[in-house]
C-alpha positions in Angstrom: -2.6 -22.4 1.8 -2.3 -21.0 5.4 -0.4 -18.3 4.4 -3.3 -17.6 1.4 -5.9 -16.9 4.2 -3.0 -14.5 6.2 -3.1 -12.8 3.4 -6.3 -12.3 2.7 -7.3 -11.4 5.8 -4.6 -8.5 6.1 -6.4 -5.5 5.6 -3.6 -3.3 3.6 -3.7 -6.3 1.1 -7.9 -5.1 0.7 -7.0 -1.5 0.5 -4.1 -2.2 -2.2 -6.3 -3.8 -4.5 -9.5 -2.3 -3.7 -7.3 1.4 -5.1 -5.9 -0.5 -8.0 -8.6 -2.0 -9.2 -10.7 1.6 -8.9 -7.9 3.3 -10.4 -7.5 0.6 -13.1 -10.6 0.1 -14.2 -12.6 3.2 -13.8 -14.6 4.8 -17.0 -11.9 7.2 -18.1 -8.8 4.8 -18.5 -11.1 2.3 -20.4 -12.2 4.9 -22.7 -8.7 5.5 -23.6 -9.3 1.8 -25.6 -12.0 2.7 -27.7 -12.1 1.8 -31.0 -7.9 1.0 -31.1 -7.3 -3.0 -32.5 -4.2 -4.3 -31.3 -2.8 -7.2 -32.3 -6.1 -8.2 -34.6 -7.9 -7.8 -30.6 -9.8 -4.7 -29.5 -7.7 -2.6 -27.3 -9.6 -2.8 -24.4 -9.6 -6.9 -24.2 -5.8 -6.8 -24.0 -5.9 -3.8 -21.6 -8.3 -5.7 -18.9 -6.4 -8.9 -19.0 -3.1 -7.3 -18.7 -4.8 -5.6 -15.7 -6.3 -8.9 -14.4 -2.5 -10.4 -15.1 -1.2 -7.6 -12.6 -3.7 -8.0 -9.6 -3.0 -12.1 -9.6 0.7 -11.6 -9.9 0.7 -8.9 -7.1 -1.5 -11.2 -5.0 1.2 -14.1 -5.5 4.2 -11.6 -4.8 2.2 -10.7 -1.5 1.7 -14.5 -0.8 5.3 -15.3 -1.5 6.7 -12.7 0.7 4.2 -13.3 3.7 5.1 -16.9 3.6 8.8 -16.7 4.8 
């Protein structure tokens, strides 16, 4: 858990999610989802959780590494 809060207190951690998140999920790319079913789900459902599944398993990749 130590290695948790080293993490989150680095502050290129901050800036790497902060641009991901605002390059992620700005208007434009969730427009691109409008109106498309995929999968019997609306585009954009699939497209924020695959998002949300990127920023958690970058945060544990960070995590791992800064733990060695």
């Amino acid at each position: 858990m130590a290695s948790l809060h080293e993490l989150l207190s680095q502050k290129d951690f901050w800036i790497l999610l902060f641009f991901l998140g605002w390059v992620l999920l700005n208007w434009p790319m969730l427009s691109l989802a409008d109106g498309i079913i995929l999968l019997g789900m609306p585009a954009i459902l699939i497209y924020i959780s695959a998002v949300w599944l990127i920023l958690i398993l970058l945060m544990y990749l960070f995590d791992r590494g800064n733990s060695n």
